[in-house]
FINULUM-196004 format. One record per residue: residue number from 1; residue in one letter; z, y, x of N, C-alpha, C in turn. Coordinates in steps of 0.05 Angstrom, whole numbers, plus 5000, padded with zeros to 4 digits. Example, Ala and Ser with C-alpha at 12.3 -4.5 7.8 and 13.67 -1.06 7.14 Angstrom:
ATOM / 1 / A / 5156 / 4886 / 5264 / 5156 / 4910 / 5246 / 5156 / 4934 / 5264;
ATOM / 2 / S / 5142 / 4955 / 5257 / 5143 / 4979 / 5273 / 5157 / 5001 / 5258;
END
This chain:
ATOM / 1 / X / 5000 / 4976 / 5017 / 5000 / 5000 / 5000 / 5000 / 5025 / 5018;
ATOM / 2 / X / 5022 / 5023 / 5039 / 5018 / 5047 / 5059 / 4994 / 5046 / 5075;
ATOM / 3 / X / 4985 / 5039 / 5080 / 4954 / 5034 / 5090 / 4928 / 5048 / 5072;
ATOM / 4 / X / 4935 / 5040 / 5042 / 4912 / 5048 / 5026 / 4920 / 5082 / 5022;
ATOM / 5 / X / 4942 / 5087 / 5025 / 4947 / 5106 / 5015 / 4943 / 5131 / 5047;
ATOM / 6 / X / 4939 / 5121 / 5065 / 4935 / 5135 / 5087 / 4912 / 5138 / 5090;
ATOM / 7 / X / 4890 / 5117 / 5082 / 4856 / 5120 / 5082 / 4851 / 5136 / 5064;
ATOM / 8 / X / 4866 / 5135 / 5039 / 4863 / 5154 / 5010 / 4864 / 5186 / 5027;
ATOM / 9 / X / 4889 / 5187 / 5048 / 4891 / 5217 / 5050 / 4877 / 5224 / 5074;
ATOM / 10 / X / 4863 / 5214 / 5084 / 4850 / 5209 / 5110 / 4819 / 5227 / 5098;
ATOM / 11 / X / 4807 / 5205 / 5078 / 4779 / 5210 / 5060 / 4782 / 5232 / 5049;
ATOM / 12 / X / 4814 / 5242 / 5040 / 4806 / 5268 / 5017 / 4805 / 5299 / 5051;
ATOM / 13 / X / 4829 / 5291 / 5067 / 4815 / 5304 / 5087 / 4789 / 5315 / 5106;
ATOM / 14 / X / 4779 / 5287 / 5100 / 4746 / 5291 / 5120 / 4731 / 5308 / 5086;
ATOM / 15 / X / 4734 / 5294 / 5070 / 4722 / 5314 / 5044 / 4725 / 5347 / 5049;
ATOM / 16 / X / 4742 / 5356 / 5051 / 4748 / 5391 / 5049 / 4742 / 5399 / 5072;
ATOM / 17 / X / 4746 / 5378 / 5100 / 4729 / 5389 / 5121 / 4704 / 5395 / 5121;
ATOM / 18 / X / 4696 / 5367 / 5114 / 4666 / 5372 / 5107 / 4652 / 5395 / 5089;
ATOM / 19 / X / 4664 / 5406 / 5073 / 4662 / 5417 / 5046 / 4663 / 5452 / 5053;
ATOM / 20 / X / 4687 / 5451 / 5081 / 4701 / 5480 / 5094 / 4675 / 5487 / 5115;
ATOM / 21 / X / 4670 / 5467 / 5122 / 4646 / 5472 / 5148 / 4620 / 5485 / 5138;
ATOM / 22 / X / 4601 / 5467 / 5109 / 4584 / 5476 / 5103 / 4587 / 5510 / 5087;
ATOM / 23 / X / 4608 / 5510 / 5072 / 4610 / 5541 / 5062 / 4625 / 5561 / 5078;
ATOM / 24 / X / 4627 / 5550 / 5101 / 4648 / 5574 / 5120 / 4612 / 5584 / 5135;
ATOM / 25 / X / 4607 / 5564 / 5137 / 4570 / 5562 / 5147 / 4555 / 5583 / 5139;
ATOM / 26 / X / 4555 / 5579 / 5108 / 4536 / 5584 / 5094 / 4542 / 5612 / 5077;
ATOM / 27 / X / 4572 / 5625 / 5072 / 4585 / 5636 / 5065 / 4594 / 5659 / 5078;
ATOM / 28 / X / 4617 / 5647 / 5101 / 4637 / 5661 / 5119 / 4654 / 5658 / 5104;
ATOM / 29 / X / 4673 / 5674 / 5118 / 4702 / 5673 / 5116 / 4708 / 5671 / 5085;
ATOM / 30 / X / 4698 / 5697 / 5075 / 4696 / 5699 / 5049 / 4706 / 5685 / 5024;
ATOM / 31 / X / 4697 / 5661 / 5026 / 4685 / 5634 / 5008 / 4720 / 5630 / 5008;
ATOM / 32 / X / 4730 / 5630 / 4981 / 4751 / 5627 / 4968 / 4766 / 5597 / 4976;
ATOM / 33 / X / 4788 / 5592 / 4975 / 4796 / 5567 / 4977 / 4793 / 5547 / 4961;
ATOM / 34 / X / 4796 / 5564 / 4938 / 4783 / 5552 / 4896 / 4751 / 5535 / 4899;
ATOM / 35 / X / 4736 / 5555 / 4924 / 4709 / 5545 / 4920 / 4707 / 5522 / 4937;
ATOM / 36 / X / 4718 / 5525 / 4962 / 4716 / 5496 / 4977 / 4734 / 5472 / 4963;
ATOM / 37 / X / 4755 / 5476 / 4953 / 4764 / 5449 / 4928 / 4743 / 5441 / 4920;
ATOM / 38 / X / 4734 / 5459 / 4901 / 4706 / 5449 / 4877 / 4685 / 5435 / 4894;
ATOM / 39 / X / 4677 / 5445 / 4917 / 4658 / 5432 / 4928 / 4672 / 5409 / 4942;
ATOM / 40 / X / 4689 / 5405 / 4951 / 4703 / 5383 / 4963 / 4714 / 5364 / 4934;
ATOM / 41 / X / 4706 / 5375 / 4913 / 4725 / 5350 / 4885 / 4747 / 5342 / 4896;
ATOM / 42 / X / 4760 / 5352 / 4902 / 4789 / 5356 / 4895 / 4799 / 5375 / 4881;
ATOM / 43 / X / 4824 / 5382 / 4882 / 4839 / 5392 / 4877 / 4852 / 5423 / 4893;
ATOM / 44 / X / 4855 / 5442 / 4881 / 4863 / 5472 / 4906 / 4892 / 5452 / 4920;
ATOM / 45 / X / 4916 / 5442 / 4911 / 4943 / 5433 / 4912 / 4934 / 5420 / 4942;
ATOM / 46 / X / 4911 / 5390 / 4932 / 4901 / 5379 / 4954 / 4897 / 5393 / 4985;
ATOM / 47 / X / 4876 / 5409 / 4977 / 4877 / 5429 / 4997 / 4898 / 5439 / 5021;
ATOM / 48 / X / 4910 / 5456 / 5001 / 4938 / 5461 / 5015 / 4952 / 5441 / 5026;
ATOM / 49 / X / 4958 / 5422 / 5009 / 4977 / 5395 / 5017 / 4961 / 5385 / 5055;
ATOM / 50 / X / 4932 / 5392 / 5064 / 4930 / 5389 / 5086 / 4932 / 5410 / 5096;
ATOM / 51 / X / 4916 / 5436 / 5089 / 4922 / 5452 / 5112 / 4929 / 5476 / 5097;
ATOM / 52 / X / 4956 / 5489 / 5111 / 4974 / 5515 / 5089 / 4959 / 5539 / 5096;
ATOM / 53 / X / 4943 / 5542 / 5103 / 4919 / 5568 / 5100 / 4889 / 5575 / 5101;
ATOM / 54 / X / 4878 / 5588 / 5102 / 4854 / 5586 / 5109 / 4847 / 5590 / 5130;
ATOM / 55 / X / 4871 / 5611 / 5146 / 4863 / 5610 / 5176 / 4859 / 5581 / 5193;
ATOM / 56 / X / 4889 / 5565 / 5177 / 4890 / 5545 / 5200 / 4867 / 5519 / 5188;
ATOM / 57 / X / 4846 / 5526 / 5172 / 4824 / 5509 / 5158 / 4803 / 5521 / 5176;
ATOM / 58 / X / 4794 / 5544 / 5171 / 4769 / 5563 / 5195 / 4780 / 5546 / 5215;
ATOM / 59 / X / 4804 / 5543 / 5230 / 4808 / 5546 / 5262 / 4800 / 5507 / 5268;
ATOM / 60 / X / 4810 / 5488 / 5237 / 4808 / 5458 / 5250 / 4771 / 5457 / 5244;
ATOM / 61 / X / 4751 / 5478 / 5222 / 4737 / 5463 / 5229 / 4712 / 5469 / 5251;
ATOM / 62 / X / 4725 / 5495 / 5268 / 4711 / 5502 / 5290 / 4721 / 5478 / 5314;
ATOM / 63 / X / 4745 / 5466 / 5318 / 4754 / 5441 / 5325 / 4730 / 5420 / 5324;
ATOM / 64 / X / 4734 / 5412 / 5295 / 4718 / 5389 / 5296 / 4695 / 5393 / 5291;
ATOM / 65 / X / 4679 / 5410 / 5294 / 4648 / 5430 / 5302 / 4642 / 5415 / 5329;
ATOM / 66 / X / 4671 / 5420 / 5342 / 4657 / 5412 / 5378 / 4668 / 5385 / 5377;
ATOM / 67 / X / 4686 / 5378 / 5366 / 4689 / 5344 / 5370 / 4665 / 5325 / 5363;
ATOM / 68 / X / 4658 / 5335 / 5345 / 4630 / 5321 / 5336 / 4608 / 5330 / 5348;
ATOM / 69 / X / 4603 / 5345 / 5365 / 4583 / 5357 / 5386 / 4586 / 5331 / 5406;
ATOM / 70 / X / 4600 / 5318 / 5416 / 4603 / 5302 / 5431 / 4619 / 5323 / 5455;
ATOM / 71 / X / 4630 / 5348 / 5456 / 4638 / 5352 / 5481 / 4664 / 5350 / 5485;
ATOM / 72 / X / 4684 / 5330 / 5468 / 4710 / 5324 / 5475 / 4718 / 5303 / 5488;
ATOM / 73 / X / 4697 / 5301 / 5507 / 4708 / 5272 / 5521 / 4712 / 5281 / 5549;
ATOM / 74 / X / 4726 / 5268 / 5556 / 4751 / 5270 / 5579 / 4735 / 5278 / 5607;
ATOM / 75 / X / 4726 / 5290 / 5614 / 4720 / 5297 / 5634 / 4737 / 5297 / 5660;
ATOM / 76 / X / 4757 / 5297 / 5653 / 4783 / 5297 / 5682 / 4780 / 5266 / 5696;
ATOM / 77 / X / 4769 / 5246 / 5682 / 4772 / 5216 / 5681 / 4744 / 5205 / 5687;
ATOM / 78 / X / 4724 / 5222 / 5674 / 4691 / 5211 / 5689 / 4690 / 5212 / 5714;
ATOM / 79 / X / 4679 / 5192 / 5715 / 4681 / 5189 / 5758 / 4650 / 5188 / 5762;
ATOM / 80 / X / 4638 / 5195 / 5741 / 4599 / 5199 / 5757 / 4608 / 5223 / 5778;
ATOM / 81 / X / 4581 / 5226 / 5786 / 4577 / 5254 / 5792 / 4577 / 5280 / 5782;
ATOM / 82 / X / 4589 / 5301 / 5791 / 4584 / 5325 / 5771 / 4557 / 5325 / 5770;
ATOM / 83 / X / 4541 / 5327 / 5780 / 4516 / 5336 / 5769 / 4508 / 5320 / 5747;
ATOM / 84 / X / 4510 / 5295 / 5749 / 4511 / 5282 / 5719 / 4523 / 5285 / 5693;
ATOM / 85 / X / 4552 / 5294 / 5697 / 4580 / 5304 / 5686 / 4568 / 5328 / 5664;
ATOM / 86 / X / 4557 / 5341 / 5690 / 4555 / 5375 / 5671 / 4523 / 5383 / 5666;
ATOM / 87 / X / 4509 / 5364 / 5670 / 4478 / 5360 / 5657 / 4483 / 5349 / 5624;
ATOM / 88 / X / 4503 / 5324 / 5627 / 4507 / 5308 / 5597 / 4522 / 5335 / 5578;
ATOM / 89 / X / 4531 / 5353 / 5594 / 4554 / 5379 / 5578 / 4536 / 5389 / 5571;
ATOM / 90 / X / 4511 / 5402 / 5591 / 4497 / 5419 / 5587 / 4485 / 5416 / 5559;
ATOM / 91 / X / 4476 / 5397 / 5562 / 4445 / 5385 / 5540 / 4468 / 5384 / 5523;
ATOM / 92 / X / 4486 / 5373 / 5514 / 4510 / 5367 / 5483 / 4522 / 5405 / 5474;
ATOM / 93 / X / 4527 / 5423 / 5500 / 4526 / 5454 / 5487 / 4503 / 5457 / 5479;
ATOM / 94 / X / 4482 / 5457 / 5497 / 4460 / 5480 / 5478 / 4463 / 5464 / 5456;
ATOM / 95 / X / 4452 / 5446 / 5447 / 4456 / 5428 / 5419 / 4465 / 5440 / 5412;
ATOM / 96 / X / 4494 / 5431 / 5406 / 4512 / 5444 / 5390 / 4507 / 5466 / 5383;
ATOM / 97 / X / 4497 / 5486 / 5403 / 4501 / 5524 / 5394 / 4474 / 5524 / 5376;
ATOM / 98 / X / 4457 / 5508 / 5384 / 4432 / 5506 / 5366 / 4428 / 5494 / 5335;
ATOM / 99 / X / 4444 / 5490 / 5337 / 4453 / 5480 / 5309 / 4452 / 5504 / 5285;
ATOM / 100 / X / 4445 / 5489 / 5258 / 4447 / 5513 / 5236 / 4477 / 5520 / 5228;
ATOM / 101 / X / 4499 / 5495 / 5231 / 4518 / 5504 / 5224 / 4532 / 5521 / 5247;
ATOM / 102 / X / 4529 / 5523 / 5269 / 4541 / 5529 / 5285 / 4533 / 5563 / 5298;
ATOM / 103 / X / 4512 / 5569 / 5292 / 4490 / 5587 / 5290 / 4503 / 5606 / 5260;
ATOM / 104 / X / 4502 / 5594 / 5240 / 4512 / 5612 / 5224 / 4538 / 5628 / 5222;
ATOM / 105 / X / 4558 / 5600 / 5228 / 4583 / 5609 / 5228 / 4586 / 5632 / 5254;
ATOM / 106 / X / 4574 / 5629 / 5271 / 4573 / 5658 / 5302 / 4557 / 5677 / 5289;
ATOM / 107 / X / 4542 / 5677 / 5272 / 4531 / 5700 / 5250 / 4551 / 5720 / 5235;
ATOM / 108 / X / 4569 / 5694 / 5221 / 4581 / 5701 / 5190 / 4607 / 5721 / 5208;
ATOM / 109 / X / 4613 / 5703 / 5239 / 4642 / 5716 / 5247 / 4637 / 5742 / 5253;
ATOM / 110 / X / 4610 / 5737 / 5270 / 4600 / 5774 / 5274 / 4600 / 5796 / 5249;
ATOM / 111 / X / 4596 / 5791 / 5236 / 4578 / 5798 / 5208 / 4609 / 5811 / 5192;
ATOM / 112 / X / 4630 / 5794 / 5192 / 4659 / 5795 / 5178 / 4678 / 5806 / 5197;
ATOM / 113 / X / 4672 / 5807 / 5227 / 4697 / 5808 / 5246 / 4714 / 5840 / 5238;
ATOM / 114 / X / 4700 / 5861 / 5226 / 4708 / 5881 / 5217 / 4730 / 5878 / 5198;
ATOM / 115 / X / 4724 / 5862 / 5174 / 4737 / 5860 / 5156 / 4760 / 5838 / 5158;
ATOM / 116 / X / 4742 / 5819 / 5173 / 4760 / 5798 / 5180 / 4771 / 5790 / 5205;
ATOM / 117 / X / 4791 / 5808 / 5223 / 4782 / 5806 / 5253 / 4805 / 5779 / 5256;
ATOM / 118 / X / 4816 / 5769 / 5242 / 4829 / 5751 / 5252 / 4811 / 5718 / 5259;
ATOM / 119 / X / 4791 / 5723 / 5237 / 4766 / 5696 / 5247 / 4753 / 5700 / 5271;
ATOM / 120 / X / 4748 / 5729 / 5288 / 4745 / 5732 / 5311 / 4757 / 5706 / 5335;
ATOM / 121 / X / 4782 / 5724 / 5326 / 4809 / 5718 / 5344 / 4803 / 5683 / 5352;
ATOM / 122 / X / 4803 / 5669 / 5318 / 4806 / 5634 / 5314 / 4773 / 5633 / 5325;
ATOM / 123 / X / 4759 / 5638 / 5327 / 4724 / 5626 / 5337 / 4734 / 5634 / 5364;
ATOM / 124 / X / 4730 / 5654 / 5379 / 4736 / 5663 / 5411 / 4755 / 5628 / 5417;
ATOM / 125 / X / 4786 / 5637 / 5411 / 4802 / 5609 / 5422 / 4797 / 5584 / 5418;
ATOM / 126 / X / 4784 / 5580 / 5395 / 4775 / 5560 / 5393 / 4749 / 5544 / 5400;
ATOM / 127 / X / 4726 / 5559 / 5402 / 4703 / 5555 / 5416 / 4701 / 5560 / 5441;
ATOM / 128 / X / 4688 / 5587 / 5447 / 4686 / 5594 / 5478 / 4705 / 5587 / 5494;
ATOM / 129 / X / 4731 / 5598 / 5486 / 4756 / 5595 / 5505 / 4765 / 5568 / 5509;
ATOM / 130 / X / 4763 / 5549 / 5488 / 4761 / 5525 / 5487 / 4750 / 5511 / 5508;
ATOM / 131 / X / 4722 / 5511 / 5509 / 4702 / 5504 / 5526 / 4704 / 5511 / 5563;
ATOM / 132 / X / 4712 / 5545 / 5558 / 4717 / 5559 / 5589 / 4738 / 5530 / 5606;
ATOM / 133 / X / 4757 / 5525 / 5588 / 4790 / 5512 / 5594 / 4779 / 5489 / 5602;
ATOM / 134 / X / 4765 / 5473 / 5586 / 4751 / 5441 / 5593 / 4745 / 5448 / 5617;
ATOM / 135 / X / 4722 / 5466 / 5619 / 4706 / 5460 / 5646 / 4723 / 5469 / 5670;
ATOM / 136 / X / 4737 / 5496 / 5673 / 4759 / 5502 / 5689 / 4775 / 5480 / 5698;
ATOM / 137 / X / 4787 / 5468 / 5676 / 4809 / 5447 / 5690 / 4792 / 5419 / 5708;
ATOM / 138 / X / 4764 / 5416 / 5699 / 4742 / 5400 / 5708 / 4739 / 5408 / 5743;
ATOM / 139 / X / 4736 / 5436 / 5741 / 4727 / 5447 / 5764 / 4749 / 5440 / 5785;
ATOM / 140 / X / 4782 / 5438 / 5769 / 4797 / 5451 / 5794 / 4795 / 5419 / 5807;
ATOM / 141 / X / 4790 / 5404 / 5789 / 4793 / 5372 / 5808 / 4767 / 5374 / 5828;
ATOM / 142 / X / 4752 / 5385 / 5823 / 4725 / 5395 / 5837 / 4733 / 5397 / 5865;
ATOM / 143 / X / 4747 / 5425 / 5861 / 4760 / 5435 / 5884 / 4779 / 5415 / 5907;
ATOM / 144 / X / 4792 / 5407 / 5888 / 4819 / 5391 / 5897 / 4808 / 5365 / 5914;
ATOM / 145 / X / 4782 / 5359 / 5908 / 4771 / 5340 / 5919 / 4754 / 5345 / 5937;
ATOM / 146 / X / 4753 / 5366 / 5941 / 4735 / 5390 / 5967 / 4709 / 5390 / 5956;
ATOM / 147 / X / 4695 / 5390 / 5936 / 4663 / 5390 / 5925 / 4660 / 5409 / 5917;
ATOM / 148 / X / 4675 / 5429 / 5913 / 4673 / 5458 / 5907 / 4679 / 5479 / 5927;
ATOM / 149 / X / 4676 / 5476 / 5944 / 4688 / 5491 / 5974 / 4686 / 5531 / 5965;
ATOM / 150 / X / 4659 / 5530 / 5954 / 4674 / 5570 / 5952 / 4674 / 5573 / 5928;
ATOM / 151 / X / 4678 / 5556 / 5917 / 4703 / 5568 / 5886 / 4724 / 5571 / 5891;
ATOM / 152 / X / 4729 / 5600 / 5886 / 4770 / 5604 / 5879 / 4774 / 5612 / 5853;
ATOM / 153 / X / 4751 / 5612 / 5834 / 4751 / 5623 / 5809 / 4749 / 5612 / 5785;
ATOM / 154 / X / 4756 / 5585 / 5773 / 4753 / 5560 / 5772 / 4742 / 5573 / 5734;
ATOM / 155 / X / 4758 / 5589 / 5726 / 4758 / 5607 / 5706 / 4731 / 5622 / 5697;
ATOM / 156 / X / 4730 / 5629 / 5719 / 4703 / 5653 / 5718 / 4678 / 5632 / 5724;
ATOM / 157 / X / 4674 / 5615 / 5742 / 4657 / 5598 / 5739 / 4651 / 5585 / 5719;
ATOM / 158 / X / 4674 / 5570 / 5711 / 4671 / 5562 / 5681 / 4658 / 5568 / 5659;
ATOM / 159 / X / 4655 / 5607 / 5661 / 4643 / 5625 / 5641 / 4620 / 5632 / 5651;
ATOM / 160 / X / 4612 / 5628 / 5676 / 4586 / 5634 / 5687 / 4568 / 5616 / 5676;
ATOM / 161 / X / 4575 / 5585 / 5681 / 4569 / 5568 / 5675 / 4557 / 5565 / 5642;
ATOM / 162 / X / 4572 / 5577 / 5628 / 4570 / 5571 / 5605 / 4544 / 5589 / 5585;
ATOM / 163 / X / 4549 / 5613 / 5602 / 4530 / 5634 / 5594 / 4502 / 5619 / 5601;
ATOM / 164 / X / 4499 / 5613 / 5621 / 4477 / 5604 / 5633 / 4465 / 5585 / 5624;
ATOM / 165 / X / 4480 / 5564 / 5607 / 4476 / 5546 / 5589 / 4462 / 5552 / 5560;
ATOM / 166 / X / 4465 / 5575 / 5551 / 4461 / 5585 / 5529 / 4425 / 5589 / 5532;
ATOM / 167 / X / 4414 / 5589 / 5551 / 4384 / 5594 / 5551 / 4365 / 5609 / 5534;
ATOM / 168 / X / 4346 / 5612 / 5534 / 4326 / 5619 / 5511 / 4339 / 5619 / 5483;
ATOM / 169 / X / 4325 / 5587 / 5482 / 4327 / 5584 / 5454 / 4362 / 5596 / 5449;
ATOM / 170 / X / 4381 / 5596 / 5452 / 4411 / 5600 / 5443 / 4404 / 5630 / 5430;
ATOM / 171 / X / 4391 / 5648 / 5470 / 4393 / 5683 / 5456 / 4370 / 5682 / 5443;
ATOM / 172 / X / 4346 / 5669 / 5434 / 4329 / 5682 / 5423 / 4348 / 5674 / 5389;
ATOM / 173 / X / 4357 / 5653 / 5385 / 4370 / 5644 / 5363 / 4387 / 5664 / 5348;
ATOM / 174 / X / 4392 / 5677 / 5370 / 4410 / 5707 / 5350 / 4396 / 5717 / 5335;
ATOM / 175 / X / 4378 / 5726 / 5347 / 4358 / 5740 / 5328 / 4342 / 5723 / 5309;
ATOM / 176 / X / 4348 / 5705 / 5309 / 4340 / 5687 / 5279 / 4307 / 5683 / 5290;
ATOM / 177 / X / 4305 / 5676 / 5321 / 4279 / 5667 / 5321 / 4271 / 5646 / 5346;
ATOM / 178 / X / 4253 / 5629 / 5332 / 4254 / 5605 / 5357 / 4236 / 5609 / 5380;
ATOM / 179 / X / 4251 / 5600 / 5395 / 4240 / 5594 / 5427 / 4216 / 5584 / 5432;
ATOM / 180 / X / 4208 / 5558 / 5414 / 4191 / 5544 / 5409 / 4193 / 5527 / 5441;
ATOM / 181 / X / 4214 / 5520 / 5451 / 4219 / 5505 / 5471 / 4221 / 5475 / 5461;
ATOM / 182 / X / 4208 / 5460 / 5478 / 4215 / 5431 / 5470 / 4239 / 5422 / 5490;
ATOM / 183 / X / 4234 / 5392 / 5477 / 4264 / 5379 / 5489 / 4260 / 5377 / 5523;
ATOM / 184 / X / 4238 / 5367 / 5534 / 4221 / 5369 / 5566 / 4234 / 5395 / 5576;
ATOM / 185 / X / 4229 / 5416 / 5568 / 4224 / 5447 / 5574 / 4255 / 5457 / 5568;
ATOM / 186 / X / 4270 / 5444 / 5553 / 4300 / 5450 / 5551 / 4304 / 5439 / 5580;
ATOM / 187 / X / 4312 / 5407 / 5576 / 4326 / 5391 / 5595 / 4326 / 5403 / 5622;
ATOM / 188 / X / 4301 / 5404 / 5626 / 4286 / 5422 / 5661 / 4298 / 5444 / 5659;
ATOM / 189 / X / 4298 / 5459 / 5642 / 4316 / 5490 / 5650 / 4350 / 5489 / 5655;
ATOM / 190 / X / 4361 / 5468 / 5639 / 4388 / 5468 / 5645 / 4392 / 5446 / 5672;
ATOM / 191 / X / 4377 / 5430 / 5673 / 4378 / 5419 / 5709 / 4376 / 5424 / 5721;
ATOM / 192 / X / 4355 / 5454 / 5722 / 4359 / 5466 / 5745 / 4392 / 5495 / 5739;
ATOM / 193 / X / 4389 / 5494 / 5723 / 4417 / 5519 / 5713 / 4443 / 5506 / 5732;
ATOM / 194 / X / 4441 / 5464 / 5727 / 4476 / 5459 / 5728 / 4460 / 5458 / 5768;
ATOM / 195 / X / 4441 / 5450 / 5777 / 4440 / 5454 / 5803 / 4445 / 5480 / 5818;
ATOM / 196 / X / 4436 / 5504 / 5807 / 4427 / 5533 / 5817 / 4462 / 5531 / 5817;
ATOM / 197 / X / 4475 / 5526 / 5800 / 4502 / 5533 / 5796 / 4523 / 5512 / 5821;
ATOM / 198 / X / 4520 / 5486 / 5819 / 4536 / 5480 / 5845 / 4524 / 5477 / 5863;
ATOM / 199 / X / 4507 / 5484 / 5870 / 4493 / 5495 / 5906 / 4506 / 5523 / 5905;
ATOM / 200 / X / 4509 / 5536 / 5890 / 4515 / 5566 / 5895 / 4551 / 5562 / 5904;
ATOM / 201 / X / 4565 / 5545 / 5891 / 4597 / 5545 / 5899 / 4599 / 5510 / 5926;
ATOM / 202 / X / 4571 / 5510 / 5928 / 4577 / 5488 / 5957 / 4576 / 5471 / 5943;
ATOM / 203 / X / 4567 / 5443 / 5927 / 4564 / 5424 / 5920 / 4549 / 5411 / 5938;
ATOM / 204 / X / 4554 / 5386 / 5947 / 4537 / 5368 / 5965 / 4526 / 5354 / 5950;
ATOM / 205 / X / 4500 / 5347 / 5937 / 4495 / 5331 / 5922 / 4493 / 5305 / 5935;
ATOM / 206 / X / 4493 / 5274 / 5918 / 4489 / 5258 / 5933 / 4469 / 5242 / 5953;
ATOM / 207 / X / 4464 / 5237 / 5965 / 4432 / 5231 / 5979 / 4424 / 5202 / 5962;
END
């Protein structure tokens, strides 16, 4: 019985996630808590009974935005090569930022941050700053293992890195227009991005 009743609250959870993602998407902030119930068929009580606001609903499903991007896996513990490490990152960010839901919601937060500056605040820590922290703490084992010899900036690389990732298609995407880059013409630009980037802080690649 405790079992069925933990899948029961498990399902009505991934429901209002699911439900919070597409109208926070498609909406912004805006979009009432009344309206993601209805679209989630539940209940508003339901709702609440998982998460007691809407901040802390915006903030889990920019979370699980990047969990399902594939970029929450352990990087402190992969023993490839970085250049393999942060080629597999590379290609799973741009994705991700290329995305419609992901694309909108960095629209809707721009678009509301006036009215709404606290969804600023939850997208920044939760996305970018998010991401900066992964790769930083990635780097310092970098370091620690001497493969990073002129990084002292483990932080600021991190964000170098990341910008640089964003390519074409990401900035032409702001402007609501495609790159018309294929997958060939992606991959090649960010292989040479994660190389240009650890030859520049001393990476020895392997022979």
């Amino acid at each position: 019985m405790t079992t069925h009743l933990s899948q029961r609250k498990e399902q009505k959870r991934k429901q209002i996630l699911s439900a919070a993602i597409e109208l926070f998407s498609k909406q912004g902030y805006g979009i009432s808590m009344d309206a993601i119930a209805e679209h989630a068929q539940v209940s508003k009580q339901t709702v609440y009974a998982h998460f007691s606001n809407k901040d802390q609903l915006f903030e889990t499903c920019i979370i699980e935005k990047c969990m399902k991007s594939g970029l929450n896996w352990d990087l402190m513990s992969d023993e490839r090569s970085a250049s393999e490490v942060l080629n597999e990152y590379a290609w799973l960010f741009q994705s991700m930022l290329l995305g419609d839901e992901a694309r909108n919601t960095f629209q809707n937060t721009i678009r509301q941050s006036d009215t709404h500056p606290e969804i600023a605040k939850i997208f920044l820590e939760q996305g970018p700053k998010r991401n900066v922290m992964l790769l930083s703490d990635y780097f310092n084992k970098l370091v620690a293992n001497g493969l990073l010899p002129y990084c002292d900036d483990t932080e600021g690389a991190a964000m170098q890195l990341l910008l640089m990732l964003h390519g074409r298609p990401v900035y032409w995407g702001f402007f609501g227009f495609d790159a018309g880059e294929d997958e060939a013409t992606r991959r090649a630009y960010l292989r040479k991005s994660v190389e240009v980037f650890l030859r520049g802080y001393g990476y020895v690649f392997p022979a």
